[in-house]
BATOR-557726 format. One record per residue: residue number from 0; chain; x, y, z of N, C-alpha, C in turn. Coordinates in steps of 0.02 Angstrom, whole numbers, plus 32768, in hexadecimal, padded with zeros to 4 digits. Atoms other than C-alpha are relative to their C-alpha. Layout:
// residues N
  drengu  rolo  n_c1  n_c2  n_c3  ca_c1  ca_c2  ca_c3  c_c1  c_c2  c_c3
     NUM     A     X     Y     Z      X      Y      Z     X     Y     Z
...
// end
This chain:
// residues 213
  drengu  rolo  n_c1  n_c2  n_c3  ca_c1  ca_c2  ca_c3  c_c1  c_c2  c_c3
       0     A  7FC9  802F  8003   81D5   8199   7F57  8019  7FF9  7FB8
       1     A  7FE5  8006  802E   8251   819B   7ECD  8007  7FB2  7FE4
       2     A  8006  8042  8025   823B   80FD   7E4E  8045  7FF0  8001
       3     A  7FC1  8020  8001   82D4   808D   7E52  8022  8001  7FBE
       4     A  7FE7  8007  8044   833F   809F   7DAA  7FE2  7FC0  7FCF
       5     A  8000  804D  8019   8327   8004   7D3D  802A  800F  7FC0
       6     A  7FC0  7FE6  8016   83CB   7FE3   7CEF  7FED  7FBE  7FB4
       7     A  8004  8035  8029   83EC   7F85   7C36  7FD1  7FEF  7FE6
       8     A  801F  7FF9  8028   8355   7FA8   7BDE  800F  7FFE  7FB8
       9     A  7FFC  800C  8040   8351   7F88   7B31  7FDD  8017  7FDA
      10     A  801C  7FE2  8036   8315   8001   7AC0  7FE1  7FD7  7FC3
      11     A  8010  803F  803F   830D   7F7E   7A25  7FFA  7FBC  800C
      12     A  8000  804B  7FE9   82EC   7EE5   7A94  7FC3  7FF6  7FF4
      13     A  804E  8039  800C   8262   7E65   7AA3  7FCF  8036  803F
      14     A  800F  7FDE  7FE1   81E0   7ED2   7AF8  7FFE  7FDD  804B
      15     A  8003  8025  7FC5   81C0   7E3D   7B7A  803A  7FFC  8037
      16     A  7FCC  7FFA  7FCC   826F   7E43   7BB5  8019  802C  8024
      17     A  7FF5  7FC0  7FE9   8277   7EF6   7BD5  7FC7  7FF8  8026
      18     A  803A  7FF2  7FDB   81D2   7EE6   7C2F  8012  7FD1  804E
      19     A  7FDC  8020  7FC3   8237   7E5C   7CA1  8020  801F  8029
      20     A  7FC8  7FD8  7FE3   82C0   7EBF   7CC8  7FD9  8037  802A
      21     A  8032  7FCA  7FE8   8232   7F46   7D0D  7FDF  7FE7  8034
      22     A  801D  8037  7FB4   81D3   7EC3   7D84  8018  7FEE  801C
      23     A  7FC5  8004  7FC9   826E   7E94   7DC6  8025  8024  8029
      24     A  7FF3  7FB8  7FC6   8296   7F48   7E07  7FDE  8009  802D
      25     A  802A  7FF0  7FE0   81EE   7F6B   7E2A  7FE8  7FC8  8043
      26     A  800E  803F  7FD2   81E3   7EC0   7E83  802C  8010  8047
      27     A  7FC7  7FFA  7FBA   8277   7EDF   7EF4  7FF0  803D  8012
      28     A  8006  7FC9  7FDA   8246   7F7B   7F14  7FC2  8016  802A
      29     A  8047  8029  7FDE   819A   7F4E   7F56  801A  7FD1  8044
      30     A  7FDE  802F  7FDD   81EF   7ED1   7FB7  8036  7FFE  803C
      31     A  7FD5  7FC0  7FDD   826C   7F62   8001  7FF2  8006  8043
      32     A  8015  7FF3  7FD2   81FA   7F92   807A  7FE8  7FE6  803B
      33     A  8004  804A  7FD1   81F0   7EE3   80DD  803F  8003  801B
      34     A  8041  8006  7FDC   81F4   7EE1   8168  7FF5  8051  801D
      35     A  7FF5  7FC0  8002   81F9   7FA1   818E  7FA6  8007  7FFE
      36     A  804B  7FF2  7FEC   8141   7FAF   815A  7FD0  7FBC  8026
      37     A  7FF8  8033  7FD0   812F   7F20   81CF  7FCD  8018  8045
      38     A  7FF1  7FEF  7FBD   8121   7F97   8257  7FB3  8046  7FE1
      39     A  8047  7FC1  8013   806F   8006   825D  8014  8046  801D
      40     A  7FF6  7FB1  7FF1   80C9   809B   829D  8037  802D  7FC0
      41     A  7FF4  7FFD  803D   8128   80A0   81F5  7FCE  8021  7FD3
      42     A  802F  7FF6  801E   80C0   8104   819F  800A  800B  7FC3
      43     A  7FEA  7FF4  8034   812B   8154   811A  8019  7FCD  7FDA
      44     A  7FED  802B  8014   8172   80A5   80FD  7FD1  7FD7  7FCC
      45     A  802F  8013  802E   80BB   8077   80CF  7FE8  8028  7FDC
      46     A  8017  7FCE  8036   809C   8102   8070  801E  7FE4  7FB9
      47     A  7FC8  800B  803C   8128   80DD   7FF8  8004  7FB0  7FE8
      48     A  8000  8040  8000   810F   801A   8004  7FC1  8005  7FCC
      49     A  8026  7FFD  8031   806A   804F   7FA7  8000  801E  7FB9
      50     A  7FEC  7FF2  8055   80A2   80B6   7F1A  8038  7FC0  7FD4
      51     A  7FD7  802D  803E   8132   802A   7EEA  7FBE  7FC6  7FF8
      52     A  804E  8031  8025   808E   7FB7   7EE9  7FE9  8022  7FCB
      53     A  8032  7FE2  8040   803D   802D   7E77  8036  8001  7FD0
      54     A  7FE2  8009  803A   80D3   8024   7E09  7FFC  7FB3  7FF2
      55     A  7FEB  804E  8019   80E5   7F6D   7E0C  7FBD  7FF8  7FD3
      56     A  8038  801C  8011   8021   7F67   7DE8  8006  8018  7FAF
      57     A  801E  7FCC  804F   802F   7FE3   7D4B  8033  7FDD  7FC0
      58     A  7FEE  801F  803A   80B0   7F7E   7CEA  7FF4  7FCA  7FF1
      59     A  802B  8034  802A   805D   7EE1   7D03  7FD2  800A  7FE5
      60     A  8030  8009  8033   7FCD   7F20   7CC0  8001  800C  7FC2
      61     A  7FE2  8002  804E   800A   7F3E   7C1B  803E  7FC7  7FE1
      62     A  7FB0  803B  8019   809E   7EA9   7C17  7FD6  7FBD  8016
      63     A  8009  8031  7FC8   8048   7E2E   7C93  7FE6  7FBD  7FC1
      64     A  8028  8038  8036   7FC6   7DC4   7C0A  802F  7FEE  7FBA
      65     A  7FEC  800D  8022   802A   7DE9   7B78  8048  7FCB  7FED
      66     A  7FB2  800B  8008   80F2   7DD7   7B9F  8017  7FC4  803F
      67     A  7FED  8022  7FC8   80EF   7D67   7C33  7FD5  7FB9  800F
      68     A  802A  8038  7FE9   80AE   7CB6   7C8B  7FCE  800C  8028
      69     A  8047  7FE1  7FF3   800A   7CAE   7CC0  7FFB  8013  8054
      70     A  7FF4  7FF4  7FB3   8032   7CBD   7D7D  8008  8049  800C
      71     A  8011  7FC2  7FFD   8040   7D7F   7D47  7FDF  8011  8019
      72     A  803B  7FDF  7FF8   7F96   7D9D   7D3D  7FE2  7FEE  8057
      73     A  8001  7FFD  7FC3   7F80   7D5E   7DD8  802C  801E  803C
      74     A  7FD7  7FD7  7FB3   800C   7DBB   7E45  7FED  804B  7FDA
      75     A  8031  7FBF  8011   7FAC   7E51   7DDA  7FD6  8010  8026
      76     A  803A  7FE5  7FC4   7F16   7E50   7E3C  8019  7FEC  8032
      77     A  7FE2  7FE8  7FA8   7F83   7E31   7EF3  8012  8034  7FFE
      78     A  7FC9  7FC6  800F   7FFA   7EB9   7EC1  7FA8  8044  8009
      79     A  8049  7FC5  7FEB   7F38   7F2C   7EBB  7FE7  7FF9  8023
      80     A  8006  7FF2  7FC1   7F06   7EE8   7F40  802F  8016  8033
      81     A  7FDA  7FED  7FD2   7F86   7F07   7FA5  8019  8065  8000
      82     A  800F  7FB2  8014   7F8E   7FC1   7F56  7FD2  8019  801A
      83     A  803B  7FD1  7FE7   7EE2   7FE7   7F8D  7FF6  7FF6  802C
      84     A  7FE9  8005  7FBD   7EF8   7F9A   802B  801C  8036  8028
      85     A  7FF7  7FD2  7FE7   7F74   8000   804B  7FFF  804E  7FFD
      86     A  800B  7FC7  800E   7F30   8099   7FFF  7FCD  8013  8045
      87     A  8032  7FFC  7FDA   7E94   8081   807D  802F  8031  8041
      88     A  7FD9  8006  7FD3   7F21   807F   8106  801F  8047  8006
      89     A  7FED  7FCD  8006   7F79   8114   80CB  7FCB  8042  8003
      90     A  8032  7FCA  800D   7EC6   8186   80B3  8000  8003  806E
      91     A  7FF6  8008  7FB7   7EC2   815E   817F  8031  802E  8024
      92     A  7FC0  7FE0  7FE6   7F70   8193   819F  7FFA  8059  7FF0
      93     A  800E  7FC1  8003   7F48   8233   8141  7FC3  8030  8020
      94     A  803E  7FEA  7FE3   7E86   8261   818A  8022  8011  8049
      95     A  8005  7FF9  7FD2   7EB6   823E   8227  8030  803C  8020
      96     A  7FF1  7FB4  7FEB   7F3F   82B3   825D  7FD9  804E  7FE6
      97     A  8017  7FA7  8016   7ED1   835F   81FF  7FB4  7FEA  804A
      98     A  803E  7FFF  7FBE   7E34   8307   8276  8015  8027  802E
      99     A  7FEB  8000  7FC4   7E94   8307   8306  801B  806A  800C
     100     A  8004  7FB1  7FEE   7EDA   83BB   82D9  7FC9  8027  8012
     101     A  8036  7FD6  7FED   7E34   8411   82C6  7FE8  7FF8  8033
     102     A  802C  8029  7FBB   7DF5   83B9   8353  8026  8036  8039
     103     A  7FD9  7FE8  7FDB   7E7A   8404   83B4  7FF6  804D  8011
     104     A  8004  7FC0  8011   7E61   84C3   8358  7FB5  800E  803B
     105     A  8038  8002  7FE1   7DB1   8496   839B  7FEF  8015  8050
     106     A  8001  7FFA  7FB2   7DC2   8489   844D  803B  8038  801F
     107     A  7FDA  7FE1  7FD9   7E4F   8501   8461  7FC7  8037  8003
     108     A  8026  7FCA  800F   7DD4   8589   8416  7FAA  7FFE  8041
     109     A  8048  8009  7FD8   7D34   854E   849E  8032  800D  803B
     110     A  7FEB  7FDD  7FB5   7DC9   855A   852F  8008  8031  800B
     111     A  7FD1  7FA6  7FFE   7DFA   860F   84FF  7FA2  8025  800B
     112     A  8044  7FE4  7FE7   7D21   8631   8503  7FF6  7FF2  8038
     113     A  8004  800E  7FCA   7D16   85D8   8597  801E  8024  8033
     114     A  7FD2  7FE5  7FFB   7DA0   8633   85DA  7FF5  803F  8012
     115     A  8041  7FC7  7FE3   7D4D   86DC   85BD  7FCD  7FFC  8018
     116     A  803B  7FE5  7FC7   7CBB   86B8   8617  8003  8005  8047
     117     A  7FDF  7FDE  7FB0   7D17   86CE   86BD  7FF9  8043  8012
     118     A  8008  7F93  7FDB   7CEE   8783   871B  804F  7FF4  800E
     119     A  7FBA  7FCB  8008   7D87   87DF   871B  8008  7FE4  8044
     120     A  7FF9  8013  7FC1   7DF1   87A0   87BB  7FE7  7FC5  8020
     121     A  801D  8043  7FE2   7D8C   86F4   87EB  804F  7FD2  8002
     122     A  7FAD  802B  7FE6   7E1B   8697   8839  7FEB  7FA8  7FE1
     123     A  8000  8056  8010   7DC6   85E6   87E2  7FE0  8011  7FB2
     124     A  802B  7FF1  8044   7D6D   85C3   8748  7FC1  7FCE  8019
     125     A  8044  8025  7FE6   7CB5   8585   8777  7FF6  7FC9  7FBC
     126     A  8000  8036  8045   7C8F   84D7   870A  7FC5  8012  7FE0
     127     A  8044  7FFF  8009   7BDF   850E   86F1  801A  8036  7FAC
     128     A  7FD4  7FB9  8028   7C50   8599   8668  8003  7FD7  7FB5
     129     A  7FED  8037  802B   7C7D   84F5   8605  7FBC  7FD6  7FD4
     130     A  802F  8035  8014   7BDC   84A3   85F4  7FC7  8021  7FB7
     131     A  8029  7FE2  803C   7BA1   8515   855C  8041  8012  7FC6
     132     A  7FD1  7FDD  8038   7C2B   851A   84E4  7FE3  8003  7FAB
     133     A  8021  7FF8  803F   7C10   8544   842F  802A  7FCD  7FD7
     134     A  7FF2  802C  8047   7C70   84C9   83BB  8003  7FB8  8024
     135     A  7FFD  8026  7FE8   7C50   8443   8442  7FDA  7FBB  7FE7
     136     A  800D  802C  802D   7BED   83CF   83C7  8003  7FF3  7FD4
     137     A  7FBD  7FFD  8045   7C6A   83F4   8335  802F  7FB2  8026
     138     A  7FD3  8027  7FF3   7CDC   83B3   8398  8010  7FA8  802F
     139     A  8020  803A  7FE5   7C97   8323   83ED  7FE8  7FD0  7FC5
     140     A  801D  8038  8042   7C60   82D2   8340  8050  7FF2  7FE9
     141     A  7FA4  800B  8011   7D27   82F0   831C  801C  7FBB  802D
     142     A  7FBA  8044  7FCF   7D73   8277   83B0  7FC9  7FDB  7FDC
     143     A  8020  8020  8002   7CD0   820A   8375  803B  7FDD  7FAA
     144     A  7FD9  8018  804D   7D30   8200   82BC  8041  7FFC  7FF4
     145     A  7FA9  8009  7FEE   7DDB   8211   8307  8019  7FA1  8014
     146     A  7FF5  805E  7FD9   7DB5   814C   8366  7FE9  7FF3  7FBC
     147     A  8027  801A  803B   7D5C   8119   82BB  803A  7FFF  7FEC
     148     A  7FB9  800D  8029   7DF6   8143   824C  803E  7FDC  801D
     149     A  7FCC  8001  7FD1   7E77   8111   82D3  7FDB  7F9F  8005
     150     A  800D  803E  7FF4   7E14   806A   82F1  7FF9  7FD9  7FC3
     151     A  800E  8018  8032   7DF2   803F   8241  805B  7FF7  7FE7
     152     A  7FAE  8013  801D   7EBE   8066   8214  8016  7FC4  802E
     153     A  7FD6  8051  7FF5   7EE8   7FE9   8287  7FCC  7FB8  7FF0
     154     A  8003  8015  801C   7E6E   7F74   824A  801A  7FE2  7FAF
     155     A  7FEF  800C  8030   7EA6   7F8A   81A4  8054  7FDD  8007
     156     A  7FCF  800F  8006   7F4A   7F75   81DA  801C  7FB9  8005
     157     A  8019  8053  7FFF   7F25   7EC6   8204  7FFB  7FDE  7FD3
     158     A  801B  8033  8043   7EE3   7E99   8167  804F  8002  7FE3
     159     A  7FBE  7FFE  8018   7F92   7EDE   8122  8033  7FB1  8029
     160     A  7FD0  800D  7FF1   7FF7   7E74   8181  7FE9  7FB0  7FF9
     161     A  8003  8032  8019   7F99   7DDC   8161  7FF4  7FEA  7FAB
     162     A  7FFB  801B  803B   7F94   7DEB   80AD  8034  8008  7FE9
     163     A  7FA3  800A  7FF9   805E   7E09   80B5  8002  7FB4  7FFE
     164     A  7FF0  8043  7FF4   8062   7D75   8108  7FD2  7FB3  7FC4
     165     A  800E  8033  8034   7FF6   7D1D   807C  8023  7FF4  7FCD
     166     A  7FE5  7FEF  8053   8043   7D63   7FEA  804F  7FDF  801C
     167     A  7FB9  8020  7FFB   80FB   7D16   803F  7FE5  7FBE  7FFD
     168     A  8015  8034  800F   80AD   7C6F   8062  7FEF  8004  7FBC
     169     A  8002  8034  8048   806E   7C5A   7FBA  8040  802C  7FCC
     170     A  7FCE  7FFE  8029   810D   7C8A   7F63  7FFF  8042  7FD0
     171     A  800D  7FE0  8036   80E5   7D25   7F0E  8029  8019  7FDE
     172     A  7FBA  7FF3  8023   8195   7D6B   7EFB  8010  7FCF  7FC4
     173     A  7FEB  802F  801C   81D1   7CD4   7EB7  7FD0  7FF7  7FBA
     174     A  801C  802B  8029   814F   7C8E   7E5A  7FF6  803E  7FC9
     175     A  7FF6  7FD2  8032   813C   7D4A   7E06  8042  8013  7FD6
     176     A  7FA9  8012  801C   8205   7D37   7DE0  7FEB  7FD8  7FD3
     177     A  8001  8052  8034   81E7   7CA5   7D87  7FD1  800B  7FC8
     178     A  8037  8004  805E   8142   7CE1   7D08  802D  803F  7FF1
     179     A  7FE8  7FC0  803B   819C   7D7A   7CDC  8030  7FE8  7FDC
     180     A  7FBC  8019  8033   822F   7D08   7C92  7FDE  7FBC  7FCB
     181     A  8019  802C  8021   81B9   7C98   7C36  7FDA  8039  7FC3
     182     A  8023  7FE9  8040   815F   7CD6   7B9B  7FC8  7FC8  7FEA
     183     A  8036  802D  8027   80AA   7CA2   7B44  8014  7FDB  7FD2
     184     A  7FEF  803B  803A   80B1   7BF2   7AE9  7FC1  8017  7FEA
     185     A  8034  7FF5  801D   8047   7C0D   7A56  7FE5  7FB4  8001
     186     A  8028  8020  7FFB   801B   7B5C   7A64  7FC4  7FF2  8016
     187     A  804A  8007  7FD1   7F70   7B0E   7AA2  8019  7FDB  802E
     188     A  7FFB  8036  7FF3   7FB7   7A7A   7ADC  8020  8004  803D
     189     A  7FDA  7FE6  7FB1   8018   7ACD   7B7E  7FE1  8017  8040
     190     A  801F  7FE5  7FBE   7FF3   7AEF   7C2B  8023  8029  802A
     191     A  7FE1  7FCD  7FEB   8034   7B6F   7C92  8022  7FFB  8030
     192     A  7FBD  800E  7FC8   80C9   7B5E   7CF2  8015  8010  804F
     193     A  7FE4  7FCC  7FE0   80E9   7BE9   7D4B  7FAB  8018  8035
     194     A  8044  801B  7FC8   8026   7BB0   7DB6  8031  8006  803A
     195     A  7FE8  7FFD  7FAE   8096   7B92   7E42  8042  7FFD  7FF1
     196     A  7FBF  7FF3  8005   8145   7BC6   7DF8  803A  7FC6  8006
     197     A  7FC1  8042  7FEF   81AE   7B20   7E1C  7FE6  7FB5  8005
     198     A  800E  8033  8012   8134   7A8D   7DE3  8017  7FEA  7FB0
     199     A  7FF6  7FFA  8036   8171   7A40   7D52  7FB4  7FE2  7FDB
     200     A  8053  800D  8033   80D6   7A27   7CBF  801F  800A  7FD2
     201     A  7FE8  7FF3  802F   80C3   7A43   7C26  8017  8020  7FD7
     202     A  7FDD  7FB1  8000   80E1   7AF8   7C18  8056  8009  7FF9
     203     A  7FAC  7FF7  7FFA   81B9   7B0E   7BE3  7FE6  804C  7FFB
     204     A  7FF0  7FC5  7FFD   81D8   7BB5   7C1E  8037  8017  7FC0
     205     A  7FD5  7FE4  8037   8234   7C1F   7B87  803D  8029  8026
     206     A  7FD0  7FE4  7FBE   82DB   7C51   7BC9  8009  8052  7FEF
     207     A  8002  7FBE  8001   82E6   7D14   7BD5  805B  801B  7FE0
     208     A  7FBC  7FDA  801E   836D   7D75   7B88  8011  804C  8043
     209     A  7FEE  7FCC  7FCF   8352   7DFF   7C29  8027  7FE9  802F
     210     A  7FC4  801A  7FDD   83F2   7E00   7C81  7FD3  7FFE  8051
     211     A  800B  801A  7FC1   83F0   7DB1   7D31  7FF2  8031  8032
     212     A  7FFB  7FD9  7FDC   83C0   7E14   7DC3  8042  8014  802E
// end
């Protein structure tokens, strides 16, 4: 999946505000794939829903503590969980169709032996022909790891869709909008604002110079 442009960078700017303008792409573009990867037969949707996570994750971890409110560091580690989540999800999607092929290679290759052990002319095929095949406990450990992967992706897929639904309840868009437009007070004497994005305290958010989305 091709990364989204990010427009109005500033070569000679404040590094924090260029690092805004970047979480706000990467944010919406994370955000893209709702509700689309919604849907567990979406696969490519969640494929690609996990690399813009892995971008979102890789510029907070170099912007998140320094250039931003502290509510960063925390949509840092969702943003990785939700990456390895759906990385799990995606290793599934990929195993399972090559299982299912070999599995398949498997048993065509025991019907074509089976097959020849018919005498020339026998108008049936006797079952007793079947009951000795050769890759028949290859392939029998295969469907065994075909339901395993297949039952575990939709488990996982579960977990996905309830930690969607966490990360909207608790505000993460938003409340990650809101620390990337604040900047570290070097004071002691402050508390952090951008905790739940729209309490006021004692934390004044610094107003950003990165143009509006």
């Amino acid at each position: 999946m091709k990364a989204r442009k990010v427009k109005d960078l500033e070569p000679d700017g404040a590094l924090a505000d260029n690092a805004e303008r970047i979480v706000r792409v990467r944010l919406d573009e994370l955000q893209g794939f709702i509700p689309r990867a919604l849907d567990p037969h979406e696969v490519t949707a969640l494929h690609d829903m996990r690399i813009a996570a892995k971008r979102l994750r890789y510029i907070l971890e170099v912007t998140a503590d320094v250039c931003f409110g502290p509510y960063a560091e925390t949509a840092l580690k969702r943003t990785k969980d939700l990456q390895d989540l759906l990385g799990e999800i995606h290793d599934c999607d990929v195993q399972l169709p090559r299982v299912l092929a070999r599995l398949e290679e498997l048993r065509a290759a025991d019907a074509q032996i089976v097959r020849d052990r018919a005498p020339v002319g026998a108008p049936d095929l006797d079952p007793r022909y079947a009951s000795r095949s050769s890759n028949g406990r290859a392939w029998r450990g295969l469907e065994t790891l075909a339901i395993y992967l297949q039952a575990r992706r939709e488990l996982l897929f579960e977990r996905f869709l309830e930690m969607w639904t966490h990360l909207e309840r608790d505000g993460f868009r938003a409340r990650l909008t809101f620390a990337a437009g604040e900047r570290p007070d070097a004071s002691a004497s402050v508390t952090g604002r951008s905790q739940n994005g729209n309490a006021a305290s004692g934390r004044v958010a610094i107003e950003s110079r990165a143009a509006p989305r």
